[in-house]
C-alpha positions as CSV (number, residue, x, y, z in Angstrom):
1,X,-159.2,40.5,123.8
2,X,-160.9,37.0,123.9
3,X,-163.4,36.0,121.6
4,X,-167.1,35.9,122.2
5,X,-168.6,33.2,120.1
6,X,-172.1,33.1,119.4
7,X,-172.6,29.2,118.4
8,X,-173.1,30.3,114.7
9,X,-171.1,28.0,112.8
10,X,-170.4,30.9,110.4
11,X,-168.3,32.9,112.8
12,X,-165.8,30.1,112.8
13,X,-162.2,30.9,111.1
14,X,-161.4,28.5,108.5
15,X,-158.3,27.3,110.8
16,X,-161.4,26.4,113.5
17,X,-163.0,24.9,110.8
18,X,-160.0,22.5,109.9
19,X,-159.1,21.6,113.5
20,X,-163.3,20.4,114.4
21,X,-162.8,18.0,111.6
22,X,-159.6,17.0,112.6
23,X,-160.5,16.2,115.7
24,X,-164.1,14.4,115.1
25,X,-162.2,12.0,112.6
26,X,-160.0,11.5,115.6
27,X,-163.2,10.5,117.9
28,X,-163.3,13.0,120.4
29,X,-166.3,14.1,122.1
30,X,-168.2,17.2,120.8
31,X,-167.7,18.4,124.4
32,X,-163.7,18.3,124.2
33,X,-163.8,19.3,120.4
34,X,-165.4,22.8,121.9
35,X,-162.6,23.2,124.7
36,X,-159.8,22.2,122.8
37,X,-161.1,25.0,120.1
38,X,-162.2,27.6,122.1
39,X,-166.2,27.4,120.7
40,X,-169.5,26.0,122.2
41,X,-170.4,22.6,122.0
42,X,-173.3,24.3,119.7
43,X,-171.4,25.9,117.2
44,X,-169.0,22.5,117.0
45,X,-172.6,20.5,116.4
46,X,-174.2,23.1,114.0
47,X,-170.8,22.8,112.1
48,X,-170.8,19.2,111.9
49,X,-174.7,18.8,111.1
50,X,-173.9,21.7,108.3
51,X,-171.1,19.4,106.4
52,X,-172.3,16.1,107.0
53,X,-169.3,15.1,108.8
54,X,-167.1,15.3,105.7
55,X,-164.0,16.2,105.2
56,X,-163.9,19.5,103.6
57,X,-161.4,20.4,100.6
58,X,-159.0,22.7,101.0
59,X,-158.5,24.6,97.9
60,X,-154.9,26.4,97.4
61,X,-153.4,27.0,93.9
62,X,-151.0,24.6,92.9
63,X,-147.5,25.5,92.0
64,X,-148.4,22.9,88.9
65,X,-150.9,25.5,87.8
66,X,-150.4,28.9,85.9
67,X,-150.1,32.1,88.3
68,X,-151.4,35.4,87.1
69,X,-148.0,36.2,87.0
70,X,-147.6,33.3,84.5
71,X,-149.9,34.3,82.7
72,X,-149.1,38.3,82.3
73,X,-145.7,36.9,80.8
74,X,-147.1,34.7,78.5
75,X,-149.4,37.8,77.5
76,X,-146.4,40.0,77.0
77,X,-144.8,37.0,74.6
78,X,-147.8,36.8,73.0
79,X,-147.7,40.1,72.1
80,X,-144.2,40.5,71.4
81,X,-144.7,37.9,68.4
82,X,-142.9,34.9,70.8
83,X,-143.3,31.5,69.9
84,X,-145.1,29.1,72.5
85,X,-142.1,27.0,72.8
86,X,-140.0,30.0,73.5
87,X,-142.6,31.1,75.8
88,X,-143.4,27.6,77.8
89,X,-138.8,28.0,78.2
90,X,-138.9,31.3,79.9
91,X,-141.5,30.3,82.2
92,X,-140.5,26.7,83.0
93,X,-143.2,24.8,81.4
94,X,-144.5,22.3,79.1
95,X,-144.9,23.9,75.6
96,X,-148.3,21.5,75.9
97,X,-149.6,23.0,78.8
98,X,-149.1,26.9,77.3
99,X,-150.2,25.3,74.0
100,X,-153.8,24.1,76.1
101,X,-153.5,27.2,77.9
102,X,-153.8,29.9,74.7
103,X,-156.8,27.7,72.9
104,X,-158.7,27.7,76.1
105,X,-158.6,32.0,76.3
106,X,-159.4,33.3,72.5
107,X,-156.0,32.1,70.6
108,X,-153.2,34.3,70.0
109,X,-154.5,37.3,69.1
110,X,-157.7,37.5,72.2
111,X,-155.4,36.5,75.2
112,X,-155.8,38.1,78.3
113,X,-153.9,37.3,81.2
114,X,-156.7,38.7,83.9
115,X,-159.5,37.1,81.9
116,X,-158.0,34.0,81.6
117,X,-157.0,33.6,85.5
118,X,-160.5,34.3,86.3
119,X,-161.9,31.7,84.0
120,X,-159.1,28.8,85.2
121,X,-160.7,29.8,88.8
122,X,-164.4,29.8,87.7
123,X,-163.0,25.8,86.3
124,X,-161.1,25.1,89.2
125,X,-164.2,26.1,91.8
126,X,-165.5,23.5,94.1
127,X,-168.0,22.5,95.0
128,X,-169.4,21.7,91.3
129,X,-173.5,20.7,91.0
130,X,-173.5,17.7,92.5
131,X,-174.1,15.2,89.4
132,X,-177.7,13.2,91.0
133,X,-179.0,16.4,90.8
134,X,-178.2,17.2,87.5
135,X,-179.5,13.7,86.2
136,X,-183.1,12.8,86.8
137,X,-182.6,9.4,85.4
138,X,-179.2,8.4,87.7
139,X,-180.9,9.9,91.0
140,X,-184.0,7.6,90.6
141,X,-181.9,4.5,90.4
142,X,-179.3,5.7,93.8
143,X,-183.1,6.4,95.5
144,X,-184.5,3.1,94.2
145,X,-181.4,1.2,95.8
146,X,-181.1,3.2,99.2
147,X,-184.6,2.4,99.7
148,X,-184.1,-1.4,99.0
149,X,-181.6,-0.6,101.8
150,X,-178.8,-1.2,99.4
151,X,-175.2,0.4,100.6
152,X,-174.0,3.1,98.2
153,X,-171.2,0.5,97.4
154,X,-173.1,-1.7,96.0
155,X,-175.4,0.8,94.3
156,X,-172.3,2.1,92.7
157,X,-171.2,-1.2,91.7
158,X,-174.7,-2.6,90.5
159,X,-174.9,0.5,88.1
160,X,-172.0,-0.7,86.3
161,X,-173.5,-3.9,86.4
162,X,-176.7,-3.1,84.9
163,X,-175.4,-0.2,82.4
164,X,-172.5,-1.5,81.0
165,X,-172.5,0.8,78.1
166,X,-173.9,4.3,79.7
167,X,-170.7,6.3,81.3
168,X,-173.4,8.6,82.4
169,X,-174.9,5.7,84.8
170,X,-171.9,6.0,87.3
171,X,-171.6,7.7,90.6
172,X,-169.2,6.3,93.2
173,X,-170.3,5.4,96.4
174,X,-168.4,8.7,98.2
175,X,-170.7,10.7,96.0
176,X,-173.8,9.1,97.4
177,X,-172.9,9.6,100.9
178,X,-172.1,13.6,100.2
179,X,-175.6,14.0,98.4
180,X,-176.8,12.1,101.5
181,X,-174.7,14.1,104.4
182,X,-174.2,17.7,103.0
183,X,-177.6,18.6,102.1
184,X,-176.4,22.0,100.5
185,X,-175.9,19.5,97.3
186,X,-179.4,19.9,96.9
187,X,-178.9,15.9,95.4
188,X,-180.6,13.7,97.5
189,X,-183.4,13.7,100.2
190,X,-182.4,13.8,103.8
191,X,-184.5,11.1,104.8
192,X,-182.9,8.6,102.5
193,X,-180.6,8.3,105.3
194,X,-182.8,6.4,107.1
195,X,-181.9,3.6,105.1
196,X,-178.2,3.4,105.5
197,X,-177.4,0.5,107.9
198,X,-176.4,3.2,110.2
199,X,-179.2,5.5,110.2
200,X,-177.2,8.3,110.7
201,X,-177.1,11.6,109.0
202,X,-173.7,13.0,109.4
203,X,-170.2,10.6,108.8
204,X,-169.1,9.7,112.1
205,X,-165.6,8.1,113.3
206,X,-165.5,4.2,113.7
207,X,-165.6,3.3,117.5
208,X,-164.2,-0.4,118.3
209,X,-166.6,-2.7,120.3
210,X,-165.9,-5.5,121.9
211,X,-168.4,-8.3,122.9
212,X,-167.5,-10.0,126.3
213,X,-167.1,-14.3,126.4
214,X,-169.7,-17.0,127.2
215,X,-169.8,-19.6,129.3
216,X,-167.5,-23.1,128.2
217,X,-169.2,-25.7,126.4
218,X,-168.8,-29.7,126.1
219,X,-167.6,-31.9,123.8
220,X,-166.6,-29.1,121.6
221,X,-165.4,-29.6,118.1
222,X,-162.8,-26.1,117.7
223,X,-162.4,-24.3,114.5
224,X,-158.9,-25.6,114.2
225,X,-159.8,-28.9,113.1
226,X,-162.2,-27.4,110.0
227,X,-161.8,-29.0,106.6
228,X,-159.9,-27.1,104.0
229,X,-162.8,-27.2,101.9
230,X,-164.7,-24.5,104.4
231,X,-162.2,-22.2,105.1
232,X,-162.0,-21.7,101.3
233,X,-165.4,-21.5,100.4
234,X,-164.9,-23.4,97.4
235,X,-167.6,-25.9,98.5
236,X,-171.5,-25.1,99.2
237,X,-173.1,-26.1,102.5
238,X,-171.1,-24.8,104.8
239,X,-172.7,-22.5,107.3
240,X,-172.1,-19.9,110.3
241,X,-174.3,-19.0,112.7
242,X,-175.5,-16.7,115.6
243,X,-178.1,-15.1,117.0
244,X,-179.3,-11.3,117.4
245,X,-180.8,-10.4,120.5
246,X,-183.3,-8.0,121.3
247,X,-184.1,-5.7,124.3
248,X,-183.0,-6.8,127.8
249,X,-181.9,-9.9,126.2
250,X,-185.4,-11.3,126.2
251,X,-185.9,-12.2,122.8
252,X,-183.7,-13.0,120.3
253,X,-183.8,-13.9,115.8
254,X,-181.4,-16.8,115.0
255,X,-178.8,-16.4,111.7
256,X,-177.5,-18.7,109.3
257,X,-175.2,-17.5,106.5
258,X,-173.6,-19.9,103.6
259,X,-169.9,-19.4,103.2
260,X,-169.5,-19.5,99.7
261,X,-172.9,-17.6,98.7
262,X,-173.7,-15.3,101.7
263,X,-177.0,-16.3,101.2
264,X,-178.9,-15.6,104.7
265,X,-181.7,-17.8,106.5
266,X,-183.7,-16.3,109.8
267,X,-185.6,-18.3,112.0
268,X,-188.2,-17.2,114.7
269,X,-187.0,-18.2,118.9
270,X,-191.2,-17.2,119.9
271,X,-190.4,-19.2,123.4
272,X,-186.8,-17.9,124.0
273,X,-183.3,-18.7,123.6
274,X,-182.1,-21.7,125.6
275,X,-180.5,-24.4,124.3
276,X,-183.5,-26.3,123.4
277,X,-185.5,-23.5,121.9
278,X,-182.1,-23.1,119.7
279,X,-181.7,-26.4,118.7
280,X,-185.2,-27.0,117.5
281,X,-185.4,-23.6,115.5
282,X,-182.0,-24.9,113.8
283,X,-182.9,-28.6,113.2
284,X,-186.0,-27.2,111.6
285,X,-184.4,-24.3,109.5
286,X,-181.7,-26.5,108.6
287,X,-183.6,-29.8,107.3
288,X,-185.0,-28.5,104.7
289,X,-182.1,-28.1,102.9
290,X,-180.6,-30.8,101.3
291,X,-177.7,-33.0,102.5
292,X,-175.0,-31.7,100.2
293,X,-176.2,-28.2,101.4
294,X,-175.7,-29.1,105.2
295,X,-171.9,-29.8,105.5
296,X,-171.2,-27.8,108.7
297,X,-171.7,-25.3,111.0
298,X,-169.6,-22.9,112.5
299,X,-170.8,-21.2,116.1
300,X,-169.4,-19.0,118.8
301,X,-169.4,-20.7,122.4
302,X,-172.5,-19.2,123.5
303,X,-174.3,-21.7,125.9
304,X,-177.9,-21.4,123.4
305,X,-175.4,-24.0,121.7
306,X,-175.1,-26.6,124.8
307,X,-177.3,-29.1,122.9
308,X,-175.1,-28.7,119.9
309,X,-174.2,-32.7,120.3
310,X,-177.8,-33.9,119.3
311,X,-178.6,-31.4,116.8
312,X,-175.3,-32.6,114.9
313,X,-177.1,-35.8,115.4
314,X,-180.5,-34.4,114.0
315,X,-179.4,-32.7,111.1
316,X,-176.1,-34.9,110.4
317,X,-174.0,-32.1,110.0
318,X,-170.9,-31.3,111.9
319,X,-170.7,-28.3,113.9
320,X,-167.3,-26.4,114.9
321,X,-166.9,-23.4,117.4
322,X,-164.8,-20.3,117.2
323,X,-162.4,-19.4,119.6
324,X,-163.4,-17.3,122.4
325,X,-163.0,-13.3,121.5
326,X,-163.0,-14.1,118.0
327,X,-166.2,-13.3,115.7
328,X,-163.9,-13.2,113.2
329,X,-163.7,-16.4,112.8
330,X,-167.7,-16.6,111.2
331,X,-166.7,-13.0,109.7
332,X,-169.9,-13.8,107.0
333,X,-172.5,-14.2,109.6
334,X,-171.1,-11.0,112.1
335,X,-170.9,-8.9,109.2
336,X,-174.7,-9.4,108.0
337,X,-176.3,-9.3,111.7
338,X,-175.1,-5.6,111.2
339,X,-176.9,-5.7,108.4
340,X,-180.0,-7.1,110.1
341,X,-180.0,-4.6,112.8
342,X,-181.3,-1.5,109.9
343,X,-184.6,-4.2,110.6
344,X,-184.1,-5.5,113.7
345,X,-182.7,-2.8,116.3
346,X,-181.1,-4.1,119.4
347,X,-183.6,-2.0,121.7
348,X,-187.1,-3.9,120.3
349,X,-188.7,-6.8,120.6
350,X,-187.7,-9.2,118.2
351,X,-190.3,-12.0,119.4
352,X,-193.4,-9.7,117.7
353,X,-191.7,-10.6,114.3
354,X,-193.7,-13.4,112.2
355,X,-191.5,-15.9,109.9
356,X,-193.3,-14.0,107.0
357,X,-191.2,-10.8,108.1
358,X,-188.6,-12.7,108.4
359,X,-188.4,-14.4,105.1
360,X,-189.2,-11.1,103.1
361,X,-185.9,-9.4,105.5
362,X,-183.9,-12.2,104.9
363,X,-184.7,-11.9,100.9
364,X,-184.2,-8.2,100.8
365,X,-181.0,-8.8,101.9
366,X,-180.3,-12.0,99.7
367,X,-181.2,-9.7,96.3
368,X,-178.5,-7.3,97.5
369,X,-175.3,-7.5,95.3
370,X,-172.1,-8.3,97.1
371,X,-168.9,-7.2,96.1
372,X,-167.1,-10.4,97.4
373,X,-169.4,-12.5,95.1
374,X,-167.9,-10.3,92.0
375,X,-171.5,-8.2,92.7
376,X,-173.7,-11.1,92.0
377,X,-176.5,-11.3,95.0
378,X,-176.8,-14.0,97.2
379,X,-179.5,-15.3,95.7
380,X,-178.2,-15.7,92.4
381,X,-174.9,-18.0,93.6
382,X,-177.3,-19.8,96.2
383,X,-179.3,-20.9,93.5
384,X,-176.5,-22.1,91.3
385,X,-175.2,-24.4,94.7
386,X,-179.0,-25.8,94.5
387,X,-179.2,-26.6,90.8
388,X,-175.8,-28.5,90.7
389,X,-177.0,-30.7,93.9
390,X,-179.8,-31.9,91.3
């Protein structure tokens, strides 16, 4: 007889259950994840929104573990007067583990095999209290940092950081995304997740994006012919760049990132984003650094840069362009305009921003520890650069 389902994610078998996952992590469509399983697209939804996303654990005894079996002939030895030793032979065992074992279930004369499976399962049960609900103190902080927009990386990592001696100040970063996505953990408030960088509420598989080329510029000086000195981000001042573009491609927020200290300057394109507007933005963001904090720059070929010859000129700094396809290649820079875009989404407006917005976004995300900088911020490494230019 065929099933009937009724979209309640309940009604699932725990086989249906295994094989949604499966196939989400794999990226399919909620659409073919229903077909394939024989459910609605409903019950596939309900399921995911229920468990975040997550992977869920599939608890099975472990043939390391004691059966009840086990444990019914360790009883009888017990009994009988047997030695542990003797006991942990017949069974195939460490004498530790029966040793651990009997002092966990009332010593020698108290043991009971039924009792004592029950309690191993009670130990063994998943999921535990999730521990930022149990501790008032730790959940502040993992709130405090998602709504700085922190990631729960470097939340994680910051913690250690900043409580070097309190083992109770730790949570990993997985732990902060379940007390985020499976709300059941009673942990963490669901509209924290409004500060990931994604925004979303429920983990999703990564998807692969590709941007398409831009037109061919002159005079170009390729990434080939870059110093050492840049690639290895041993020396301050060298710089990557882009910009982030708004809705309909009508306005757009230009992006400078320092190689060696991440740190992250915006500047405001009110007029647009032709190749003048571009240039004087960067000539203006840019001179007001000093010289041995303006070494290079490193660009896609995207024709805002066609006046790239005179701001070299301007600024006295070389600049050097990726090849095409590869944003790679200024990996700092592509990785923090995702950042930007929790601020900046690519549907809005970015001309309505003032250069007061922008300076307080680009400082949020200069205080944010980075694990590449051994978790210092931005800031912190920036500054350093500054004070040995002095």
């Amino acid at each position: 007889m065929e099933r009937v389902w009724t979209g309640d994610p309940r009604r699932l078998s725990r086989v249906d259950r295994l094989r949604i996952e499966r196939l989400n992590r794999a990226g399919e469509t909620f659409a073919a994840i229903a077909a394939m399983v024989g459910c609605s697209v409903k019950s596939v939804q309900r399921y995911l929104r229920l468990t975040g996303g997550l992977e869920s654990r599939v608890k099975e005894r472990s043939a390391l573990r004691l059966s009840l079996a086990d444990r019914e002939e360790l009883s009888r030895g017990l009994n009988a007067g047997d030695s542990r030793r003797a006991i942990a032979a017949r069974l195939g065992r460490s004498p530790s583990t029966i040793s651990r074992e009997v002092a966990l279930n009332g010593h020698r004369d108290d043991y009971r095999a039924w009792s004592a499976d029950i309690a191993a399962l009670e130990r063994g049960r998943r999921p535990k209290p999730a521990k930022l609900s149990q501790d008032p103190k730790l959940r502040r902080e993992v709130e405090r940092g998602l709504q700085a927009r922190w990631s729960p990386e470097q939340i994680a990592a910051w913690l250690v950081r900043e409580y070097p001696d309190d083992s109770n100040m730790r949570v990993s970063h997985e732990t902060i995304y379940k007390s985020l996505f499976v709300q059941a953990r009673g942990a963490l408030r669901k509209g924290l997740t409004a500060f990931l960088r994604t925004g979303r509420s429920q983990r999703r598989p990564h998807m692969r994006t590709e941007r398409s080329g831009k037109g061919r510029l002159q005079n170009m000086t390729m990434i080939s012919e870059r110093p050492a000195e840049v690639e290895d981000r041993a020396v301050p001042g060298h710089w990557e760049g882009d910009l982030i573009i708004g809705k309909g491609g009508r306005s757009a927020i230009g992006t400078l990132v320092e190689r060696k200290s991440r740190y992250l300057m915006l500047f405001r394109l009110p007029n647009g984003r032709t190749a003048e507007d571009v240039r004087i933005g960067l000539t203006r963001t840019i001179t007001n650094l000093p010289a041995e904090l303006r070494r290079s720059l490193t660009w896609d070929q995207g024709k805002e840069m066609a006046d790239h010859v005179r701001f070299s000129t301007d600024a006295r700094m070389t600049v050097y362009f990726c090849d095409p396809h590869s944003p790679w290649q200024r990996g700092s820079n592509e990785n923090t305009n995702g950042l930007l875009r929790q601020y900046f989404p690519s549907k809005s407006d970015l001309s309505v921003h003032s250069t007061t917005h922008l300076n307080a976004v680009a400082r949020s995300l200069n205080g944010r520890p980075r694990e590449t900088l051994g978790w210092m911020t931005p800031v912190e490494v920036f500054s350093q650069s500054v004070a040995s230019t002095d």
